[in-house]
C-alpha positions in Angstrom: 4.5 9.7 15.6 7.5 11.4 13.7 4.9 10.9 10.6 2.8 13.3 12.2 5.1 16.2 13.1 7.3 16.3 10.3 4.9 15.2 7.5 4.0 12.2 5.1 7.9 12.6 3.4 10.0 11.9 6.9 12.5 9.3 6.3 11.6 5.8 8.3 13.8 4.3 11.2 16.5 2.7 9.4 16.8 4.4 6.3 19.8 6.3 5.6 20.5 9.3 3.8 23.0 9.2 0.3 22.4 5.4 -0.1 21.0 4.2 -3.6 17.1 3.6 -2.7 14.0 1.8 -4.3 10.8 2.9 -3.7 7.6 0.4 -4.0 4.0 0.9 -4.7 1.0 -1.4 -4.5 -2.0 -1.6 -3.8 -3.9 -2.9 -0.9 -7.7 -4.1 -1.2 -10.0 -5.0 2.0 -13.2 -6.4 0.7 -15.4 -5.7 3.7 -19.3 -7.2 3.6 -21.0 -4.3 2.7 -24.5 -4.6 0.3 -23.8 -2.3 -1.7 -20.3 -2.8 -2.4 -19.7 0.5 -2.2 -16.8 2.3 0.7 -14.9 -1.0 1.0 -11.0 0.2 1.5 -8.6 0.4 -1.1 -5.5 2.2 -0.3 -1.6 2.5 -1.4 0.9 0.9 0.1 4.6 1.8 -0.2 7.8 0.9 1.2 11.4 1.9 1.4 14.4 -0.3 0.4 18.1 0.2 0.6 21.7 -2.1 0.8 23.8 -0.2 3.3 26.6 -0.9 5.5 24.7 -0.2 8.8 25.2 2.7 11.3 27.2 2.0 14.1 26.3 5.1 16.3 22.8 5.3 17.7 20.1 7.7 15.9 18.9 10.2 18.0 15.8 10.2 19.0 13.1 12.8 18.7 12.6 15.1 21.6 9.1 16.2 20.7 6.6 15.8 23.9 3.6 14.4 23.5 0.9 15.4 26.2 -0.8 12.5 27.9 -4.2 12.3 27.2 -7.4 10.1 28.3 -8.2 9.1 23.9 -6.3 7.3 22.2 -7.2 7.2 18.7 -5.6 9.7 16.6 -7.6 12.0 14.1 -6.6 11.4 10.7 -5.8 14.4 8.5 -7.4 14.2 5.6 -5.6 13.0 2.4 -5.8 15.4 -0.4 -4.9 13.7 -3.6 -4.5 17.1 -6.1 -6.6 17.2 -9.2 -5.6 15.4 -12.7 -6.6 16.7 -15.1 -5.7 14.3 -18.0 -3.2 13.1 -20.1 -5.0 14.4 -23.3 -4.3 12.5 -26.4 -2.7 9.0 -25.3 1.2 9.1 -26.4 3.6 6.6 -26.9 7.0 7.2 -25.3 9.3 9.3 -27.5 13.0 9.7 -28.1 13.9 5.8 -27.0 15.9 3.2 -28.3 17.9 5.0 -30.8 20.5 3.3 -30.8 19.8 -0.3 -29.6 19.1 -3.0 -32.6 15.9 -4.4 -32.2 16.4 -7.3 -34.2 18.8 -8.9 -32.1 19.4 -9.5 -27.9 21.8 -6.9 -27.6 22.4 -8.8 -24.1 22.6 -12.6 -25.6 26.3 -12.7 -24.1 24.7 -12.7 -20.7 22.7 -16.1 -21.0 25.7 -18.4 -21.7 26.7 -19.4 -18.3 23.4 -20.0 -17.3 22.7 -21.8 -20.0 25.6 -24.2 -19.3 24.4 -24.5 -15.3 21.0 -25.4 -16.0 22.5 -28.1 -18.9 25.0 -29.0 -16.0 22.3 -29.6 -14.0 20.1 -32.0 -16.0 23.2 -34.1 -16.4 24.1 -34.3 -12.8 20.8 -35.0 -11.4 20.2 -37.5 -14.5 22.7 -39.9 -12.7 23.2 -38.4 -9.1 19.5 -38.5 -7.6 20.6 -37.4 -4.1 21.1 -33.8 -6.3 18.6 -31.3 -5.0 16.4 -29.4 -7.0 17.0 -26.4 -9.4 16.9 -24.1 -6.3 18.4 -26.1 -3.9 21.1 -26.9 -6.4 21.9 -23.0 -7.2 21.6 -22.3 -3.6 24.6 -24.2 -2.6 26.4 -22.9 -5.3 25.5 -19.1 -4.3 27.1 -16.5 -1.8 24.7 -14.7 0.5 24.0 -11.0 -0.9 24.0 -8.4 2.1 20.6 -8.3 3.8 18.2 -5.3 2.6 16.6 -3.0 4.9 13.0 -2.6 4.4 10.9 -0.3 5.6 6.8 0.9 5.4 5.8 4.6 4.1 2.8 5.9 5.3 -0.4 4.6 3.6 -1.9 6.9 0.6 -5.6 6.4 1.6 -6.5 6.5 -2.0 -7.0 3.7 -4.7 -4.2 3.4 -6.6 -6.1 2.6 -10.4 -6.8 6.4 -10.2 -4.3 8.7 -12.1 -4.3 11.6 -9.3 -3.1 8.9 -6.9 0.0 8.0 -9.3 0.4 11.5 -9.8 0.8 11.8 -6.2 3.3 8.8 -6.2 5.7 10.0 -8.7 6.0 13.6 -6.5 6.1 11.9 -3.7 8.7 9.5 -4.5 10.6 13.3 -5.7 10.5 14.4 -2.5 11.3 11.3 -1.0 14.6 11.5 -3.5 15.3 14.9 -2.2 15.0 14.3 1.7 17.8 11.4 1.1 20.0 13.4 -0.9 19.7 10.9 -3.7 20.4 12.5 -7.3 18.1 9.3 -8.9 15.7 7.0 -7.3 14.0 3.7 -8.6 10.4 3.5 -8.1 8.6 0.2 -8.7 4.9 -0.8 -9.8 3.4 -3.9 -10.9 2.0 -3.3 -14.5 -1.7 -1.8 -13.9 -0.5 1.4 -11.9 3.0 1.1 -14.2 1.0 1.6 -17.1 -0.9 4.8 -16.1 2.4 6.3 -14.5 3.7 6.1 -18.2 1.2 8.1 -19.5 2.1 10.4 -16.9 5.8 10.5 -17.9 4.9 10.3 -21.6 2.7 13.3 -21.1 5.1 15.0 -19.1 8.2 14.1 -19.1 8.8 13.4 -15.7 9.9 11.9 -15.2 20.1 -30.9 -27.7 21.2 -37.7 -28.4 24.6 -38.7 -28.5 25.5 -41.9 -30.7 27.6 -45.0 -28.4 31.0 -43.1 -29.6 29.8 -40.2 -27.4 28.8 -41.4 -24.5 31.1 -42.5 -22.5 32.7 -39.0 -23.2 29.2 -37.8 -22.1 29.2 -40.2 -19.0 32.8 -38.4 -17.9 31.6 -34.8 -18.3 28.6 -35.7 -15.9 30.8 -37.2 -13.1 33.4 -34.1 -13.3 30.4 -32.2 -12.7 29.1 -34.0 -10.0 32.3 -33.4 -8.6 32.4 -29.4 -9.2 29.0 -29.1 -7.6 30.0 -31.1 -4.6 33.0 -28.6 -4.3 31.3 -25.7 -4.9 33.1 -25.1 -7.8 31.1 -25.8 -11.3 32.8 -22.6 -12.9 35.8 -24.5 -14.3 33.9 -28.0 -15.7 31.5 -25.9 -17.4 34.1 -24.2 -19.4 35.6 -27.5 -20.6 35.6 -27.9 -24.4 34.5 -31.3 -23.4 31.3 -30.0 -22.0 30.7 -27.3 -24.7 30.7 -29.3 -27.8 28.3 -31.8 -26.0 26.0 -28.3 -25.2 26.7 -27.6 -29.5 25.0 -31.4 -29.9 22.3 -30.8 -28.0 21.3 -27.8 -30.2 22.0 -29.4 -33.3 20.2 -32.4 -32.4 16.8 -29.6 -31.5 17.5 -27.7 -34.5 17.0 -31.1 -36.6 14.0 -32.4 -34.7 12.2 -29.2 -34.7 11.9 -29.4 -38.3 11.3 -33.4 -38.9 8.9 -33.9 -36.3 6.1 -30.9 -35.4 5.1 -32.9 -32.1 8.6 -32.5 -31.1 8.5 -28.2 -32.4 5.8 -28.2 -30.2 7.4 -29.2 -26.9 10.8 -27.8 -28.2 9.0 -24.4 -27.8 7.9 -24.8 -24.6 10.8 -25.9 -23.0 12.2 -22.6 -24.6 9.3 -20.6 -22.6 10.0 -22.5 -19.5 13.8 -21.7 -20.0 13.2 -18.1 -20.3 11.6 -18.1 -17.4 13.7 -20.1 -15.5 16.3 -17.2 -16.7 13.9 -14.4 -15.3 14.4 -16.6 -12.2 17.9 -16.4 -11.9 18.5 -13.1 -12.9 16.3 -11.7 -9.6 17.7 -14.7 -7.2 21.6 -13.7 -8.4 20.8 -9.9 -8.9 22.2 -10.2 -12.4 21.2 -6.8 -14.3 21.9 -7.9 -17.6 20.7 -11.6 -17.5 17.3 -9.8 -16.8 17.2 -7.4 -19.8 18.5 -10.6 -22.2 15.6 -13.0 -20.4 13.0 -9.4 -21.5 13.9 -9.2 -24.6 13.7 -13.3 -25.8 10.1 -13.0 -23.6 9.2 -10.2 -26.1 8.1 -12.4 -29.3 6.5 -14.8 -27.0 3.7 -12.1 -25.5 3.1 -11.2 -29.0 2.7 -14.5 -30.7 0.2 -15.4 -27.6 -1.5 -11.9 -27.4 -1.0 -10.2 -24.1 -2.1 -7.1 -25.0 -0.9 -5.3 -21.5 2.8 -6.6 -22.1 3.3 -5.9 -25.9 2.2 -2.2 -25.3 4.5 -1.8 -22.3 7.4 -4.2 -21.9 9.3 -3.3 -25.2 9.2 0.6 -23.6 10.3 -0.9 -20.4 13.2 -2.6 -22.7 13.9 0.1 -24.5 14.0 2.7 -21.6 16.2 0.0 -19.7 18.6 0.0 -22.4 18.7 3.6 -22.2 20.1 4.1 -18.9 23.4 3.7 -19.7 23.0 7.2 -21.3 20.0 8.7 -20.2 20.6 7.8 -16.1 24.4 6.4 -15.5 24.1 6.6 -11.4 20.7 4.2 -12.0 22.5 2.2 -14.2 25.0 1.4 -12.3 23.0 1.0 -9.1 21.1 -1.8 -10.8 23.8 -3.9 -12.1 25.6 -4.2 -8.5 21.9 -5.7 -7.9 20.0 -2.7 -6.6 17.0 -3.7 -8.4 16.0 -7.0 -5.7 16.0 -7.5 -2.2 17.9 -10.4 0.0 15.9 -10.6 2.8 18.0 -12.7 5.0 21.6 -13.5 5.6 21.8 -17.6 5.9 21.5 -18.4 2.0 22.3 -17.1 -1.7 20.2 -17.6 -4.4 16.9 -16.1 -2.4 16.3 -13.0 -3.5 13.0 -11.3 -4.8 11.5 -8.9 -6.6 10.8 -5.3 -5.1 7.1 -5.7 -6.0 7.2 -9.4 -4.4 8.5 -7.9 -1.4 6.3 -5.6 -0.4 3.4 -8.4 -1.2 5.7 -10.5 1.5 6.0 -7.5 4.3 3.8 -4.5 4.4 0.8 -5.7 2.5 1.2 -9.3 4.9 1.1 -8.2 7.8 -2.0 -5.6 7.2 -4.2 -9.1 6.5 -2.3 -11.6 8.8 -3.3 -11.9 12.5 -2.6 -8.1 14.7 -3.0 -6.3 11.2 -5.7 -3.9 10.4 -8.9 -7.1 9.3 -11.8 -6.2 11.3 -11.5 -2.4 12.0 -10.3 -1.0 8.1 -13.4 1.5 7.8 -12.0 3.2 11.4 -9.6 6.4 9.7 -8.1 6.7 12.9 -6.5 3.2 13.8 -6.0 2.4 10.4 -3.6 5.3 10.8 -2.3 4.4 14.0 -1.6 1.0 12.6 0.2 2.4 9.5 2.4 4.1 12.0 3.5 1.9 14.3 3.9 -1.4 12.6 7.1 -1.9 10.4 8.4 -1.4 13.9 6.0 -3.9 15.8 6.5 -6.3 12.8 10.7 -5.8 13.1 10.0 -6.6 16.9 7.3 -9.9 15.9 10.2 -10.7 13.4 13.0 -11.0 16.2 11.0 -13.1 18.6 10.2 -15.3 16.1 13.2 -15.8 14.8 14.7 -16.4 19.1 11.7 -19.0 19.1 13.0 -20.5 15.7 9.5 -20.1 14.0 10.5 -17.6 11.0 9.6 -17.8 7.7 13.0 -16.8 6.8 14.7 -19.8 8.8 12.7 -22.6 6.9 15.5 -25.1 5.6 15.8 -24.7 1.3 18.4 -27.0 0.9 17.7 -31.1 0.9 21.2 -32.2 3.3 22.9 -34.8 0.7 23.8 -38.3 2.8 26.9 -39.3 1.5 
């Protein structure tokens, strides 16, 4: 009810003021049967994430009476999305990238060691079958992050496709900045409303075989890093010389076969896609910053060679503008390397973050079409509205009783136990 008497921009339960913040927006779709097709529901959907140390006093509560009334349902107050008028001529961004060299992964340094786990990897569960996969394997090797707080904003009942709507957002997520005393903010998209929110901002300016010598040699590298995983230790095997020179064969032996044999170029190149992405991977399950930029830019070439038109117009500005920050928005910056740019949504395993966008997908936007969310009465303004409300906290409340009656989705074993 807060939402009501202090407006659309009131901080949720849980969210503290002068803690680094993300904001999300996505989209949420209810295709109802309707003839026409016409008046189905398509709202926006945002939420609120922060890593804070939590408050030990109690918040106070609101002291605003409500008087008891026989309805229930609540009128909705209209939502007034203000006019766009139009970007104009389309622009490209301007004034980015100065100084970064676009012919080379200024961030190459940062896919070394996970080059060597993943090669570590391959060797141990080559010999040692009991190994668990690539998750389960980096997940016994990981710390657990500190949980992240999320919590729902009030829906925008507005499509999200429509450039007043992203207008809104971006002021929104301003004021949202300002009421937690927060110099910068993140906000997050996936790439259809990310796309129109740069024109906005552009318009505006918002905002490796080894040979019989080598393998025994080969044979001892993989059992000392059997014996590094099983210790939770791999850090010090992988920077054996030992190891390294048999990662500089491996290439070699690639770089050779790529150019004999154009079968093997073939499936060369897409083990290199599916590394790439397996970097992606770990940079958001590890929160490593600069792991993601390096995994961008070597995706870059890829999305051009295979003509994704979306991603070639707007990831190499997303680079670019990344690779600003240092400059153009230190407190950002800095935020995102410590790992402000994922969420760890529970506190039993490492290795398990998401994305922000992924998230929201996983909260919010799941529990509006799961079982007590809003399927089967979307068209009525009023409990839509009333549902929006009330349900990050009937979901935190869902979320604990599950979790006593050991059903959570969080809780589901990730690791295979290794019998020894």
């Amino acid at each position: 009810m807060q939402h009501i008497f202090h407006g659309r921009d009131f901080l949720p339960h849980g969210i503290q003021q002068r803690c680094f913040t993300t904001l999300v927006w996505d989209n949420i779709d209810f295709a109802e049967d309707d003839i026409s097709g016409h008046g189905t529901t398509h709202s926006t959907n945002g939420a609120m994430i922060q890593r804070c140390q939590p408050i030990s006093e109690q918040e106070p509560t609101s002291n605003t009476s409500v008087k008891r009334t026989r309805p229930r349902s609540i009128t909705p107050s209209a939502t007034y999305i203000p006019p766009f008028y139009g970007c104009g001529e389309k622009r490209g961004p301007q004034g980015i990238g100065h100084n970064i060299n676009r012919l080379q992964n200024a961030h190459e340094d940062a896919l070394k060691e996970p080059q060597k786990l993943d090669m570590a990897y391959n060797l141990i569960r080559i010999k040692y079958a009991e190994i668990p996969g690539w998750t389960g394997f980096n997940t016994v090797l990981s710390s657990v992050p500190q949980m992240s707080v999320v919590a729902y904003l009030p829906v925008i009942d507005s499509n999200p496709t429509q450039m007043g709507t992203v207008q809104m957002i971006l002021k929104s997520s301003i004021s949202y900045a300002d009421r937690l005393d927060q110099e910068v903010v993140v906000v997050v998209f996936d790439q259809a409303i990310y796309a129109k929110a740069q024109q906005i901002r552009w318009q505006n300016a918002y905002l490796d075989i080894l040979n019989e010598s080598e393998l025994s040699s080969a044979i001892e590298i993989v059992k000392m890093l059997h014996v590094g995983y099983l210790c939770k230790n791999i850090n010090e095997p992988l920077q054996n010389s030992a190891f390294n020179n048999l990662v500089a064969s491996f290439k070699e032996f690639i770089s050779k076969m790529v150019k004999e044999n154009a079968t093997f170029a073939f499936w060369a190149s897409y083990e290199e896609m599916v590394q790439q992405l397996l970097f992606l991977t770990r940079a958001t399950r590890t929160g490593n910053w600069e792991l993601h930029l390096a995994a961008i830019r070597n995706v870059l070439p890829w999305m051009f060679a295979y003509d994704r038109t979306n991603y070639v117009r707007y990831l190499p500005a997303y680079y670019l503008q990344m690779c600003d920050l240092p400059e153009t928005h230190p407190i950002a910056y800095e935020a995102l390397v410590s790992g402000e740019f994922v969420v760890q949504r529970n506190d039993s395993y490492g290795f398990a973050q998401v994305e922000c966008d992924l998230c929201i997908e996983q909260t919010c936007n799941r529990d509006a079409k799961s079982k007590g969310g809003i399927v089967g009465y979307s068209t009525n303004s009023g409990a839509v509205l009333r549902w929006f409300l009330t349900q990050h906290e009937c979901s935190a409340i869902m979320n604990e009783c599950k979790m006593m009656a050991g059903k959570s989705d969080l809780s589901t074993t990730r690791v295979y136990q290794i019998l020894v």
